[in-house]
N, C-alpha and C positions, 0 to 999 in steps of 0.2 A: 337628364340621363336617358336615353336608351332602352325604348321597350323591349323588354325579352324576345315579345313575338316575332321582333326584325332578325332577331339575332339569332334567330331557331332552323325556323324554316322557309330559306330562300331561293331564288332559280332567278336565271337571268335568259336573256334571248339577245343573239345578236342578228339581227333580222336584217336577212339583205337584200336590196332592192335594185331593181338596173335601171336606176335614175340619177341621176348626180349633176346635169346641165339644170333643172328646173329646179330654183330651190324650195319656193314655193308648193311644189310637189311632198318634195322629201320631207318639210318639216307638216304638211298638212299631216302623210303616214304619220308620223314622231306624234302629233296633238293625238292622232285616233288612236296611241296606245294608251292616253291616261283624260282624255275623254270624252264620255258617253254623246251623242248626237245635240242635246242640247245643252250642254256647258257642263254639265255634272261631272265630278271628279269620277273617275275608277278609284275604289278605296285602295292601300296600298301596292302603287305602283310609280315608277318612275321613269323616264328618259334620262339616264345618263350623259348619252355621248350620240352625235350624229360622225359622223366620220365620210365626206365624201371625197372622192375621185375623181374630175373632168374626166382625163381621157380614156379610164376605165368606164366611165359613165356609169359608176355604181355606188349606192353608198350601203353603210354600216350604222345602224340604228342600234345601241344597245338601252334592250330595257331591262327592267328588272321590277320583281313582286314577291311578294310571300306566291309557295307554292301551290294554295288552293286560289288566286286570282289571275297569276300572270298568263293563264290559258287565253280567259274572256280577253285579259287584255290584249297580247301578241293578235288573237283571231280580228278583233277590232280594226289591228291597223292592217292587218292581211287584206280584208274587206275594202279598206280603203286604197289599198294601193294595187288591188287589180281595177279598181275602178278609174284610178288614177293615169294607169301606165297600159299603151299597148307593147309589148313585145317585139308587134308586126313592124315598128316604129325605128328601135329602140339600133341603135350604133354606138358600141363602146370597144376598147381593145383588151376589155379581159373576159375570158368565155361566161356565157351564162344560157342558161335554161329555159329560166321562168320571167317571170314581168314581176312576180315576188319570188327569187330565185332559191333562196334559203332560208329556213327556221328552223335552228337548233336552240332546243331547249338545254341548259346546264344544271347541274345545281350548284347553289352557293354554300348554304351552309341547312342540316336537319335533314336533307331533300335527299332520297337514292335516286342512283339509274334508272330502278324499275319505273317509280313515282312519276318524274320528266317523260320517261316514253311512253306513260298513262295521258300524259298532260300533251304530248306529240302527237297521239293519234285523237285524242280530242280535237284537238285544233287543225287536223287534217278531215274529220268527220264534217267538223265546222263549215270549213272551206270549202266543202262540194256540196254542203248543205246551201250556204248563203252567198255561193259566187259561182251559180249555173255557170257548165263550160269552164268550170276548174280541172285540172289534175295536179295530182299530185305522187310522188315517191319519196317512201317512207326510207330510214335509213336507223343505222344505231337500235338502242333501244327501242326504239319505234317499231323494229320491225320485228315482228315476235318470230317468224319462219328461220329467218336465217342470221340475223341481227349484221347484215354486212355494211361496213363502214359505209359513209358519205365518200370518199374515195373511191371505195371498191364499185358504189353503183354508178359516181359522174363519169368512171371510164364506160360500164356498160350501159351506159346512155351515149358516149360520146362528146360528152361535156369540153374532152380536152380538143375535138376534130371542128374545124375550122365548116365544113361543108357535112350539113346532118339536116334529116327530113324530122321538125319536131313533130307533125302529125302520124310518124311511124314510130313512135316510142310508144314504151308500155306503162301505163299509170297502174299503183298498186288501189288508189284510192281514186276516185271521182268520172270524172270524162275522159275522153281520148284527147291528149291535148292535142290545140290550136295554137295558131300564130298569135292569137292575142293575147291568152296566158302564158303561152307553153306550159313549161311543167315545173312543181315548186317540191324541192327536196325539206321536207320535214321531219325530224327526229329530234335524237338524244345521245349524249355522250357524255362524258369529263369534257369542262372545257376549252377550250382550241384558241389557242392563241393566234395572232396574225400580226407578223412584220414585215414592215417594205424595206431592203436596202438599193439605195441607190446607186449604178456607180458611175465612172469618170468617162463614159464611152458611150457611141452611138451604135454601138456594133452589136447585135443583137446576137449573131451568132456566140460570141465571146462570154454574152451575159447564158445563152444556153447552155453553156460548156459548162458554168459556174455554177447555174441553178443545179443539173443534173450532179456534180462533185458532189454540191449541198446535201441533195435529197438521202433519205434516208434508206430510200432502195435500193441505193447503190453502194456497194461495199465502201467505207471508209467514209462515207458520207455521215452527217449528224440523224443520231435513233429518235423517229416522230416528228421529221423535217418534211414538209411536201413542197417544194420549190418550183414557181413558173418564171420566165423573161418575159418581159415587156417593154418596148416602148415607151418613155414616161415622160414629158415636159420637155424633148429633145435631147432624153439621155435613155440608159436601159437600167430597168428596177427588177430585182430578182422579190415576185413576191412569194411570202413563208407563210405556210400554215403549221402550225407548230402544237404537233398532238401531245399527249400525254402518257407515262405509260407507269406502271407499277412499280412502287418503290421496292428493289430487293434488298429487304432490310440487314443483307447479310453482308452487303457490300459497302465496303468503306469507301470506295471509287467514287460512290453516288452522294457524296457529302461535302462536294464542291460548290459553294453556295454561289461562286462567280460563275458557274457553267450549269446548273438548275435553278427553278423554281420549285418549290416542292407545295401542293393542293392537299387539302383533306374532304373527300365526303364518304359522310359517316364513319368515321375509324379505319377506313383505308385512304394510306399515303400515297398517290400519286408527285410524276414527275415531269416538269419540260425543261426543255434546251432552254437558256434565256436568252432573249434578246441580243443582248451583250455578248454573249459566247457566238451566237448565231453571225452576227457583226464583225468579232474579230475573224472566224473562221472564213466567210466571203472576202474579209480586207487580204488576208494572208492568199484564197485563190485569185483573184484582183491584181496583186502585186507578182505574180508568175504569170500574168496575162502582161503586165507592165503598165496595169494603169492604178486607181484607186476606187475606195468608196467616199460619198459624197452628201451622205444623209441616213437617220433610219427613222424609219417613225413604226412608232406601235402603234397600231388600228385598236384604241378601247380602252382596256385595261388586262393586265394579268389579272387572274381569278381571284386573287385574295385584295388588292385594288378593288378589285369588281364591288365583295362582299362589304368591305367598310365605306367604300362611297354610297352604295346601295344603303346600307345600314346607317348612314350618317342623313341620304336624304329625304329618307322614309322620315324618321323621329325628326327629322324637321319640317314633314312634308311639304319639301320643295320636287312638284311632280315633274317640271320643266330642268333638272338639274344642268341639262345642255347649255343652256343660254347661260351656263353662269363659271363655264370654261371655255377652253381653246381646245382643240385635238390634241393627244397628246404626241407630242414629238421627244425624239433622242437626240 
């Protein structure tokens, strides 16, 4: 059975890195979150799921740990993959920042907000601490002044703009960044879901029209959708970040279990779009474009996914849990 402490207090990280052609790289990060320099375990922690990209040239690490560990551990592999990855280097077609581009802390289950964004600026203290010539911006929880989303500062960094001087960005934490780190966005949230659909076209413009319908900015778009087009294997992939937001427990609308997912941390119910709903609603603009969709895949796991694979690989501790799936696909 199932120690209690797995099942209490947990956080996960989906750590993303803009490496994905070296695989030997990406799994080297993945060992440095569960272990220590000369073989030694991190006491519980795990790698779930590596998740990478060619043409994005970025991958998806997700780890997970009780909440007083997964700091030391996420910092570990942070360490290892600015030492691993120049930035100066780095050619993929989905935007990025940093050479460790993002660390968002979640929690799983026991864990608040506040707790994660204690555990985010730790691991940003870290990072400037043990990888001179780091920067870093904090985002979420992490950021005690204004707490503005990871959205709200990739635009005011430029994140989404094709041609940006990263040496002219402002770190809240560390150095002035450089072409070899750039700059690594670190916080906390409810966890963020990520879907790729893919669809029947090479037309990139068509997949723009789509992504933007999608987005949640836009009137009649999906609420806590962020949609980009890409380029993807010789076709165009509309990728989804897919936020969370507050269950209004007053509404019966919100109880559609084919069109949300519904999270708890600590006694309050969060909600996401699902996948699934996400899917249909890109196949239905796809089909007024005249062509179709052609695949989805989920980057990870939905959060409660997260917490019983996390909780299942602890009390077995199996720390490599990666090596013993596939990605998950739709």
């Amino acid at each position: 059975m199932l120690s209690s402490k797995f099942g209490v207090r947990l956080a996960a990280c989906l750590l993303n890195v803009s490496e994905a052609k070296n695989k030997d790289v990406v799994e080297k990060i993945a060992r440095a979150a569960v272990y220590e320099k000369y073989g030694k375990r991190y006491p519980n922690t795990t790698v779930l799921n590596i998740f990478s990209d060619y043409d994005y040239n970025r991958s998806v690490i997700t780890i997970a740990a009780t909440a007083e560990q997964i700091g030391k551990s996420v910092l570990s592999a942070c360490v290892e993959g600015c030492a691993s990855i120049d930035l100066g280097e780095h050619s993929g077609i989905h935007p990025c920042l940093g050479a460790i581009d993002l660390v968002p802390i979640y929690p799983l289950s026991g864990v608040t907000l506040e707790e994660c964004g204690q555990v985010a600026r730790d691991i940003a203290e870290g990072m400037a601490n043990y990888i001179p010539g780091c920067s870093i911006f904090l985002f979420g929880y992490a950021d005690l002044k204004e707490k503005k989303s990871l959205a709200e500062k990739r635009r005011n960094l430029g994140f989404f703009r094709k041609k940006r001087k990263i040496d002219e960005l402002k770190a809240d934490v560390g150095a002035k960044p450089s072409r070899r780190y750039g700059i690594t966005g670190v916080g906390a949230s409810p966890y963020v879901l990520n879907c790729n659909i893919t669809l029947s076209t090479q037309d990139l413009e068509i997949g723009r029209q789509i992504a933007t319908a999608t987005s949640g900015r836009t009137e009649g778009g999906l609420k806590g959708v962020q949609a980009m087009a890409f380029p993807h294997n010789g076709l165009v992939e509309i990728a989804c970040n897919v936020e969370s937001f507050k269950d209004p427990q007053d509404s019966s609308s919100m109880t559609d279990v084919n069109k949300y997912i519904s999270y708890n941390i600590v006694g309050e119910t969060y909600l996401y779009m699902s996948p699934l709903h996400i899917e249909v609603q890109i196949q239905k603009l796809a089909l007024m474009q005249g062509i179709s969709t052609v695949g989805t895949a989920l980057v990870g796991f939905t959060p409660q996914i997260c917490k019983t694979t996390a909780e299942y690989a602890l009390s077995e501790g199996i720390v490599e849990f990666w090596k013993k799936r596939k990605d998950v696909s739709m």
